[in-house]
Backbone as CSV, one residue per row, in Angstrom:
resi,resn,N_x,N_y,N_z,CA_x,CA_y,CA_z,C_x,C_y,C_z
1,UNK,134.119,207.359,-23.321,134.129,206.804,-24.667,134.851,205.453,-24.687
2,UNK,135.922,205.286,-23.644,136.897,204.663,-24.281,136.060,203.162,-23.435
3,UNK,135.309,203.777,-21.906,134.260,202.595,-21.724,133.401,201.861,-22.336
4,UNK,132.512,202.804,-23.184,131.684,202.504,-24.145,132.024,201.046,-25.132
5,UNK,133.585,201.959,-25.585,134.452,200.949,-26.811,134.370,199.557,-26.136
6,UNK,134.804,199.555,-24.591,134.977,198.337,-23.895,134.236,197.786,-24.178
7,UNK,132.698,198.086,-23.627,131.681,197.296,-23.314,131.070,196.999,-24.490
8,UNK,130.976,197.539,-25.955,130.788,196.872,-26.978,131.985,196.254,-27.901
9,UNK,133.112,195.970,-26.927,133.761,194.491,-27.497,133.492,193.808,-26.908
10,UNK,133.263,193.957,-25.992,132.992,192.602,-24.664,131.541,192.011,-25.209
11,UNK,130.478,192.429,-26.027,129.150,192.565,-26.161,129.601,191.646,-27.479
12,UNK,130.471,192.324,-28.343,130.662,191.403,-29.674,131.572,190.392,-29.806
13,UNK,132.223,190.520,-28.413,133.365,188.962,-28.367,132.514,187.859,-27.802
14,UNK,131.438,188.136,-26.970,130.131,187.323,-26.382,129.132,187.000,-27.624
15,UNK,128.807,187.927,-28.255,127.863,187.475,-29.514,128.598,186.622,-30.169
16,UNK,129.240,186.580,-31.134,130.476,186.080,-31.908,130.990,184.978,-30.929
17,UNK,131.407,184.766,-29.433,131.223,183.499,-29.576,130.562,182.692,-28.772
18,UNK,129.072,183.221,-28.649,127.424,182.333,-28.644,127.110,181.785,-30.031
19,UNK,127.696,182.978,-31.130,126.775,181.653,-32.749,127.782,180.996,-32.918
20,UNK,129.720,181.177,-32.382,130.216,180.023,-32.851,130.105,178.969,-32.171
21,UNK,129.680,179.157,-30.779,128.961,177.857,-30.146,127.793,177.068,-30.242
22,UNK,127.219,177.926,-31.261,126.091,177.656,-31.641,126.103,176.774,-32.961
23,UNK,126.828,177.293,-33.593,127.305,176.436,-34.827,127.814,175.235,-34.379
24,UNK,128.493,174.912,-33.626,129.047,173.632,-33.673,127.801,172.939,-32.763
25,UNK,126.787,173.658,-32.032,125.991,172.584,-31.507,125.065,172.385,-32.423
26,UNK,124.767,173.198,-33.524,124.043,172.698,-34.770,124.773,172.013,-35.631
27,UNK,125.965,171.798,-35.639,126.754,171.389,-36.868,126.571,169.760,-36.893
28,UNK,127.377,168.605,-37.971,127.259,167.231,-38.025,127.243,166.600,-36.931
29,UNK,126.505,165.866,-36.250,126.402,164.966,-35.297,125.716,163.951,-35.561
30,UNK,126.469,162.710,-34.947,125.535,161.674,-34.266,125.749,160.353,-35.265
31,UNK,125.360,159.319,-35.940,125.735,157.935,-35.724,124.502,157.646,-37.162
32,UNK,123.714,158.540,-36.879,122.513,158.243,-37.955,121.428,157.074,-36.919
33,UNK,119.828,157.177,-36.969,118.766,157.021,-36.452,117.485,156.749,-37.041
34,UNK,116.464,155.580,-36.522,115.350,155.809,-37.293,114.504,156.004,-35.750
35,UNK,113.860,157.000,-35.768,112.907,157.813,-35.030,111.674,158.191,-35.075
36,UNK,110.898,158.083,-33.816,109.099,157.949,-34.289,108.757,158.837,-33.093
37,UNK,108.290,159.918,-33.796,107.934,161.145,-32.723,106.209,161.265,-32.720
38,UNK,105.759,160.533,-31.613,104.148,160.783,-31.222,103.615,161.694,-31.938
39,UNK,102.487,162.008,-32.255,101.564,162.923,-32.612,101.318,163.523,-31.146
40,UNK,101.060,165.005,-31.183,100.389,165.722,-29.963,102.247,166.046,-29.065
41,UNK,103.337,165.407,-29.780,104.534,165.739,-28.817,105.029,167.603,-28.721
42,UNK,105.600,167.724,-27.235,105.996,169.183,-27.475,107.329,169.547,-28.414
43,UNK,107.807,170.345,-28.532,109.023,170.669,-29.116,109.981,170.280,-27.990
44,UNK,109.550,170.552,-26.235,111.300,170.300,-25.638,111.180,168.339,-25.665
45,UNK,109.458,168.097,-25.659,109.669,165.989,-25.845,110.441,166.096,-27.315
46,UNK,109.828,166.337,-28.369,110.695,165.839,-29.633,111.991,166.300,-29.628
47,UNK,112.642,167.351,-28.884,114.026,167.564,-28.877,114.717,166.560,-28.308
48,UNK,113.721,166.206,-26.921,114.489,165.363,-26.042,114.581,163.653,-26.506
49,UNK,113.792,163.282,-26.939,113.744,162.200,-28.232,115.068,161.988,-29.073
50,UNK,115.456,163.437,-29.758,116.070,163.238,-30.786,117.498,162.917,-30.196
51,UNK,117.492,163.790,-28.896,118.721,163.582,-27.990,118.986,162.081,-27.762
52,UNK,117.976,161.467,-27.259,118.090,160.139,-26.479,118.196,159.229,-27.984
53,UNK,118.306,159.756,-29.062,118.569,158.745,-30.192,119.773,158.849,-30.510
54,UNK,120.585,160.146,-29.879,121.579,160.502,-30.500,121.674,161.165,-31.517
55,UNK,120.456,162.108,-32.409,120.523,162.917,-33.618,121.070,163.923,-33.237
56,UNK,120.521,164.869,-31.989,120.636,166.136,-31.692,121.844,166.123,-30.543
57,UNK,122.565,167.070,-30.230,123.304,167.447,-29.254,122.666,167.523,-27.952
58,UNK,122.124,168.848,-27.918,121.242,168.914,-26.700,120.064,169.411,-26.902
59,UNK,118.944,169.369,-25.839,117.684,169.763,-25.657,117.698,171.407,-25.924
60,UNK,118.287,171.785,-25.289,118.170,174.010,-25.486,118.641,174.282,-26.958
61,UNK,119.967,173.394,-27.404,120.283,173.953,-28.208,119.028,173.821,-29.666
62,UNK,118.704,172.560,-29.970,117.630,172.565,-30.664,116.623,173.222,-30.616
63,UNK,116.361,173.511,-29.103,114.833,174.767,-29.065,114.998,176.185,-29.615
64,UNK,116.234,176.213,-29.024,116.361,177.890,-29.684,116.381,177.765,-31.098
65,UNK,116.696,176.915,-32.057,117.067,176.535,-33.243,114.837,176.812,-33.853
66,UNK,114.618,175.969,-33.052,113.261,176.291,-33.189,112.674,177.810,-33.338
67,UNK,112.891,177.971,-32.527,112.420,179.171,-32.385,112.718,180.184,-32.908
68,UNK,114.600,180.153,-33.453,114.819,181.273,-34.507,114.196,180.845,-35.608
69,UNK,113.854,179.833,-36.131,113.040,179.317,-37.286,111.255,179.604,-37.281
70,UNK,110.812,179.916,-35.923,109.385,179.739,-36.005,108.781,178.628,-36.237
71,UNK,109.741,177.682,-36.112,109.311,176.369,-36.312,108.168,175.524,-35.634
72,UNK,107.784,176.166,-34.088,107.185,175.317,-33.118,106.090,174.572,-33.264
73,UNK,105.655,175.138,-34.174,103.857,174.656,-34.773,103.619,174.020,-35.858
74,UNK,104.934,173.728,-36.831,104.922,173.391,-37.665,105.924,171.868,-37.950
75,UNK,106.437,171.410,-36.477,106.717,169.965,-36.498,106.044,168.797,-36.615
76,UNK,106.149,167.802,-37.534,105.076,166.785,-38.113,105.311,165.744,-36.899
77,UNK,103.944,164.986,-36.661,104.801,163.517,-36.497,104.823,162.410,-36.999
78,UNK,105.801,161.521,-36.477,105.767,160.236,-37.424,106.887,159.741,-37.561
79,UNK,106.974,158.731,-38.369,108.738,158.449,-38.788,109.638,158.809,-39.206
80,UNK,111.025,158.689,-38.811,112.088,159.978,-39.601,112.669,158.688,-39.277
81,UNK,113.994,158.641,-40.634,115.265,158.114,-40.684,116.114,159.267,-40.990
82,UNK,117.042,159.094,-40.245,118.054,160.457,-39.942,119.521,159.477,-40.657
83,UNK,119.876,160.051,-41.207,121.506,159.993,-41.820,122.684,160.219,-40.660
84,UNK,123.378,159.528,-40.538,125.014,159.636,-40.018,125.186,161.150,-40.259
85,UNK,125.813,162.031,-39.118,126.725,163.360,-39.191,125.349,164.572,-39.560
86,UNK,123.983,164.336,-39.516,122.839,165.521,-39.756,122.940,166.322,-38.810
87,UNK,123.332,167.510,-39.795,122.960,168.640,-38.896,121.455,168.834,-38.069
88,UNK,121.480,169.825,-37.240,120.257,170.428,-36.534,119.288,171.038,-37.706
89,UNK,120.052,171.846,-38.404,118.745,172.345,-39.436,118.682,171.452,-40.197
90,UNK,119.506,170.193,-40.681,118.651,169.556,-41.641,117.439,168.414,-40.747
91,UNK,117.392,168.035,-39.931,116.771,167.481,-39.179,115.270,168.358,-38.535
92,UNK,115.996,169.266,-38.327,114.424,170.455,-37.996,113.674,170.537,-39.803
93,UNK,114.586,170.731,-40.939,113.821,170.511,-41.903,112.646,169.228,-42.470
94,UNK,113.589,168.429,-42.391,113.358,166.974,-42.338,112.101,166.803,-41.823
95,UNK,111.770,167.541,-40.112,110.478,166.932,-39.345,109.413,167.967,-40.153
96,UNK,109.684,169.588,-40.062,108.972,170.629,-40.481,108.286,170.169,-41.886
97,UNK,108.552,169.448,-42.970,108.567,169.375,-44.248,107.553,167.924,-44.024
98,UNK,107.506,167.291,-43.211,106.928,165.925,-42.563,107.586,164.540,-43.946
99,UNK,108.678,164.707,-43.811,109.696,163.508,-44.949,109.454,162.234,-43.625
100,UNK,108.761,161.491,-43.748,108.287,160.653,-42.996,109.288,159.103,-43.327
101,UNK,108.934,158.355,-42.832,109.740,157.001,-43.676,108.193,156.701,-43.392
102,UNK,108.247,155.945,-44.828,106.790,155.438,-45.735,106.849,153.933,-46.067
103,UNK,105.946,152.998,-45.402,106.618,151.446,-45.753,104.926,151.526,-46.525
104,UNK,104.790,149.917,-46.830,103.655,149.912,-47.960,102.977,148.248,-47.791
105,UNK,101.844,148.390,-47.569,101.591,147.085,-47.401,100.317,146.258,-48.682
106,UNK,101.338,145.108,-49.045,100.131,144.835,-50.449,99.354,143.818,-50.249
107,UNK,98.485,143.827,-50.473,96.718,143.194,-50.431,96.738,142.226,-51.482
108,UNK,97.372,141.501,-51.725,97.021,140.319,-53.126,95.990,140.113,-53.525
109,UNK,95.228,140.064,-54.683,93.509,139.596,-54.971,93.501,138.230,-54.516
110,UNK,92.177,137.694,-53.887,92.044,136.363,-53.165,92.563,136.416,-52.133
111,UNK,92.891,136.976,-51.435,93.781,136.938,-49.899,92.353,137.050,-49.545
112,UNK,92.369,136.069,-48.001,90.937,135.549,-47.295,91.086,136.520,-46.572
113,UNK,90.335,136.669,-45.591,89.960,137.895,-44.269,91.443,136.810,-43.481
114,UNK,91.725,136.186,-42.987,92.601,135.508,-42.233,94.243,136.048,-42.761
115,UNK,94.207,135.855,-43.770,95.547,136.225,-45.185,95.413,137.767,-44.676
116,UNK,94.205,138.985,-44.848,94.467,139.990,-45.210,94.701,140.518,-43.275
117,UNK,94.381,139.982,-42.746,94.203,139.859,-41.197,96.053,139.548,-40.742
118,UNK,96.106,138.611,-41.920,97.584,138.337,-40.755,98.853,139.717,-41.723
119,UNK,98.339,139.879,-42.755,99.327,141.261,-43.675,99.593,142.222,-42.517
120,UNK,97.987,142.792,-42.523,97.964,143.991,-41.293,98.485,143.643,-40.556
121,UNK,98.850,142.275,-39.543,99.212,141.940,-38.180,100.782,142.186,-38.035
122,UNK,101.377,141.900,-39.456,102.730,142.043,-39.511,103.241,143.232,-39.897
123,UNK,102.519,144.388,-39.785,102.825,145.834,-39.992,103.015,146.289,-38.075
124,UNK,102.253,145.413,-37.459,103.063,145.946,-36.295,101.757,146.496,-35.430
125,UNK,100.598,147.234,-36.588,99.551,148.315,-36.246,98.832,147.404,-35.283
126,UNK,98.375,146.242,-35.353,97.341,145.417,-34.698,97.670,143.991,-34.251
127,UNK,97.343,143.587,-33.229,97.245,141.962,-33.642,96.305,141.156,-34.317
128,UNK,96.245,139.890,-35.082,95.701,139.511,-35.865,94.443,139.636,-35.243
129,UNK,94.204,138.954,-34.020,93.080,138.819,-33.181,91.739,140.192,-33.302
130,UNK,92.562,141.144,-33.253,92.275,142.411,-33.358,91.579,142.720,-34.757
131,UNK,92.149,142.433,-35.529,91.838,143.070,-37.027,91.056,142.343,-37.419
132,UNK,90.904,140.929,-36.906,89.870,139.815,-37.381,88.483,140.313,-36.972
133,UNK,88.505,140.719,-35.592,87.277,141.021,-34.564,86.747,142.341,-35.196
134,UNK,87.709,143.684,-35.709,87.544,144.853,-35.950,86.481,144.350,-37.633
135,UNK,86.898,144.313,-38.322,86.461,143.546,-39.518,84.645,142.739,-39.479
136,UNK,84.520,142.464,-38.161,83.104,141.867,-38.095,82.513,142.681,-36.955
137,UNK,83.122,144.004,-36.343,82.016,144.449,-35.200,81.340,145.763,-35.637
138,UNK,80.102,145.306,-35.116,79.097,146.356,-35.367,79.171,147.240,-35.036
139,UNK,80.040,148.071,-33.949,79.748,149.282,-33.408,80.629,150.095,-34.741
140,UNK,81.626,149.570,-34.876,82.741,149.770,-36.019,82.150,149.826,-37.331
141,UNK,81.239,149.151,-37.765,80.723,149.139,-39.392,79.818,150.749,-39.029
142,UNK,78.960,149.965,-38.152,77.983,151.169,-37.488,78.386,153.004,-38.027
143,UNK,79.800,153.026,-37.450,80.390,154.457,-37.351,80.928,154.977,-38.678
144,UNK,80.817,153.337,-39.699,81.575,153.756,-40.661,80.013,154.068,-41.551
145,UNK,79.067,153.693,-41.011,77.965,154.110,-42.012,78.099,152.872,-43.024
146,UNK,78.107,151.722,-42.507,78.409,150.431,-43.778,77.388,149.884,-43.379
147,UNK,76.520,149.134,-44.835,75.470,148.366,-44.394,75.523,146.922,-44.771
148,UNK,76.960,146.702,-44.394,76.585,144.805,-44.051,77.633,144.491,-42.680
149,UNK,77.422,143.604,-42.455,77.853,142.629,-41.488,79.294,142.357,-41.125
150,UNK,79.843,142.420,-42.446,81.125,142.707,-42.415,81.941,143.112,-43.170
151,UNK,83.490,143.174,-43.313,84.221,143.597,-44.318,84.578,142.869,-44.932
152,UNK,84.006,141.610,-45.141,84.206,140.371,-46.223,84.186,141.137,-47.557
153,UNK,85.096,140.925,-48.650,84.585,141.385,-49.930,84.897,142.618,-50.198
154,UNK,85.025,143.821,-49.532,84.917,145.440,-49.447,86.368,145.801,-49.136
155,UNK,87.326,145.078,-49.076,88.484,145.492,-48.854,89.728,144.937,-50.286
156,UNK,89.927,146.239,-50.694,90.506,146.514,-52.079,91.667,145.574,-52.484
157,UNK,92.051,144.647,-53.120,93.524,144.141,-53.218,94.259,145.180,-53.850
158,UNK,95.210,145.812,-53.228,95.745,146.979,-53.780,97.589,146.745,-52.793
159,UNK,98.294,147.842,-53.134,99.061,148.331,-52.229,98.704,149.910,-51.588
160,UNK,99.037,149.556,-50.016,98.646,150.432,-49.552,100.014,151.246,-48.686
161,UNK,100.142,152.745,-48.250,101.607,153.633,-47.945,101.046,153.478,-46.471
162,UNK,101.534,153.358,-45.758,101.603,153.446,-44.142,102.422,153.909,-43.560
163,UNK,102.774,154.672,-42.049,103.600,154.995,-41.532,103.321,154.650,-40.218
164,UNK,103.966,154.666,-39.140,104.119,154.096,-37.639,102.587,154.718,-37.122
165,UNK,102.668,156.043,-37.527,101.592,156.701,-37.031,99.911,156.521,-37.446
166,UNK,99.973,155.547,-38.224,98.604,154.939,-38.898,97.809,153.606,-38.267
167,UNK,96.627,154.140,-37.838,95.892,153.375,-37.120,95.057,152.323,-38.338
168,UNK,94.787,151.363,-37.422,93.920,150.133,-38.076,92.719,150.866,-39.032
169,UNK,91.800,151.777,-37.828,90.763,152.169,-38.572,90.718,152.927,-39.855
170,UNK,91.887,154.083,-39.716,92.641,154.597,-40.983,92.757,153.542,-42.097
171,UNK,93.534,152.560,-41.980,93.953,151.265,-43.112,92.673,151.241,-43.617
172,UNK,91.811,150.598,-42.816,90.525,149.727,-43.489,89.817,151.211,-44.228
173,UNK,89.923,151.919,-43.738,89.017,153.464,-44.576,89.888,153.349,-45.629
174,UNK,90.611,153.579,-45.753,91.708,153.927,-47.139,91.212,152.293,-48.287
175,UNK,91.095,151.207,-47.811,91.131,150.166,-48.012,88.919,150.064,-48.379
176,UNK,88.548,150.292,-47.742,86.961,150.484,-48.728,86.771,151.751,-49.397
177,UNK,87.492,152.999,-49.385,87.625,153.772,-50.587,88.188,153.630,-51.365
178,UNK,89.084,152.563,-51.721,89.407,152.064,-52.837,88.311,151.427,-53.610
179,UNK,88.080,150.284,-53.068,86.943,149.372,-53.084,85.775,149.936,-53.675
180,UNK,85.146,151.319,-53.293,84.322,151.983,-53.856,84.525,152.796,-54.737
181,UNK,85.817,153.324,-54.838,85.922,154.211,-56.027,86.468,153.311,-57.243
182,UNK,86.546,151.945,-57.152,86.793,150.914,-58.125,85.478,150.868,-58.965
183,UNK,84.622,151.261,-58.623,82.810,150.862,-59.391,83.278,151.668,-60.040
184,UNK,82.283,151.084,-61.462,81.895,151.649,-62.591,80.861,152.889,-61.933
185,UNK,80.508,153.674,-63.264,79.766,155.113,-63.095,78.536,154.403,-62.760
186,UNK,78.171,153.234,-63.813,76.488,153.160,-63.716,76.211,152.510,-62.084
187,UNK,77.487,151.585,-61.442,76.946,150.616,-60.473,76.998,152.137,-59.307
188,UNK,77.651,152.790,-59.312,78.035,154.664,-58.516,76.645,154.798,-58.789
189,UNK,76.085,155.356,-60.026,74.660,156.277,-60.139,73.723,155.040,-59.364
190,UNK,73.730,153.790,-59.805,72.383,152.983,-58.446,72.866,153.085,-57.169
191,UNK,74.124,153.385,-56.713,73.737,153.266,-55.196,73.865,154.499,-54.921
192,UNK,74.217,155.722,-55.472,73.503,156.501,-55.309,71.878,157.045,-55.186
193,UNK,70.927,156.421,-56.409,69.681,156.164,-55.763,69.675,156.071,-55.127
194,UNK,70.067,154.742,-54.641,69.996,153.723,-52.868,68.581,152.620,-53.576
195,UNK,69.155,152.483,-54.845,68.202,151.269,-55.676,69.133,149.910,-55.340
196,UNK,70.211,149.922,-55.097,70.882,149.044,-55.087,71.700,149.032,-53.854
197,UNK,71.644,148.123,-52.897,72.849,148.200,-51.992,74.550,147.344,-52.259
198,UNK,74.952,148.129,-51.315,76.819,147.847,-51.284,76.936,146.647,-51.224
199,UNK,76.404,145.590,-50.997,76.493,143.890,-50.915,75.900,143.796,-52.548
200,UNK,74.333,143.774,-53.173,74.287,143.832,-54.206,75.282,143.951,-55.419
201,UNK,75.621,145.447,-54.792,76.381,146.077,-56.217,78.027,144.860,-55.922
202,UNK,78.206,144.429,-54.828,79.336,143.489,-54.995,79.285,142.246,-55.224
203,UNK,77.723,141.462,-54.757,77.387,140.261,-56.007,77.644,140.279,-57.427
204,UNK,76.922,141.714,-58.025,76.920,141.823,-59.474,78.598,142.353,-60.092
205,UNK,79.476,143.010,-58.816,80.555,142.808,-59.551,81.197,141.728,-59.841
206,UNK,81.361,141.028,-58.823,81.643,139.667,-58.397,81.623,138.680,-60.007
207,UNK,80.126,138.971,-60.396,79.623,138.507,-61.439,79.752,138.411,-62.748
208,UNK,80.169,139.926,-62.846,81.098,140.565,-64.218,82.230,139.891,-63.966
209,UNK,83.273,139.913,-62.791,84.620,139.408,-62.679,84.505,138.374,-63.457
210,UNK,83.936,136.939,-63.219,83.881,135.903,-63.197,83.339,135.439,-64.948
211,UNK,82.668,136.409,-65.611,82.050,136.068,-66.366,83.360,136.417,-67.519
């Protein structure tokens, strides 16, 4: 009996102090961080990330943190700005919840293809060269199912939400569904026919603007 007693203090002086070691490797750490975790990353890369930024303590201790959470499948990616002294669970919340850092890029009306070419260029996503060329190639309109020549005209002056993880082709989609869901119902019901095409129906807006 009196073995028994032993071996379950020894069992609860070891439990008791694994979570208080555990607590302090989850507890406030680190300097505060802005962090960009790939899409497709594993849980021990994004641990090891958060390490090499200085958010997290260590690589194991965050996994297990995972894993008592069930978290593994449910880490976003993308941008995180992390606060001075964040704990492990608020940081596993933070990614799980996908609280991204969100910048925003605005489209002025009259901005030329060159103007709206060099906006995008300074988000980081493309070089100008790039977005100029993307904007007039056919294989690209092609895939988007667009029937003109280029994206002259079809790209919305709006503000648009972006994050690290947002590709060119993404932008410009977000950027002619604006553009199209800007039509009126009646200029919508003709190109629905397909009485009127997407260059047309943007002469005759063009036209209203002006008038």
């Amino acid at each position: 009996m009196k073995k028994l007693f032993g071996i379950l203090l020894v069992l609860s002086v070891l439990i008791f102090g694994g979570y208080m070691y555990l607590r302090l490797e989850w507890g406030p750490y680190g300097k505060g961080a802005n962090v960009y975790l790939p899409r497709g990353s594993s849980v021990a890369k994004i641990s090891e990330i958060l390490v090499n930024a200085g958010v997290i303590r260590h690589v194991w201790s965050f996994k297990v943190l995972v894993r008592l959470q069930d978290a593994g499948t449910k880490l976003q990616a993308g941008e995180y700005e992390f606060p001075p002294r964040s704990t492990a669970g608020q940081v596993l919340d933070k990614i799980r919840q996908g609280q991204r850092v969100v910048h925003y890029l605005t489209i002025p009306e009259g901005f030329t293809f060159a103007q709206i070419a060099e906006a995008i260029a300074a988000t980081g996503m493309a070089e100008k060269t790039e977005v100029l060329a993307t904007f007039t190639d056919p294989v690209y309109l092609q895939q988007l199912g667009f029937p003109a020549q280029s994206l002259e005209g079809y790209l919305f002056p709006a503000t648009y939400p972006y994050d690290r993880g947002t590709t060119l082709s993404a932008l410009l989609g977000d950027m002619i569904q604006r553009f199209l869901g800007n039509f009126d119902t009646e200029l919508k019901a003709r190109m629905a026919e397909g009485s009127w095409t997407i260059p047309q129906l943007t002469t005759l807006a063009s036209i209203i603007e002006k008038e």
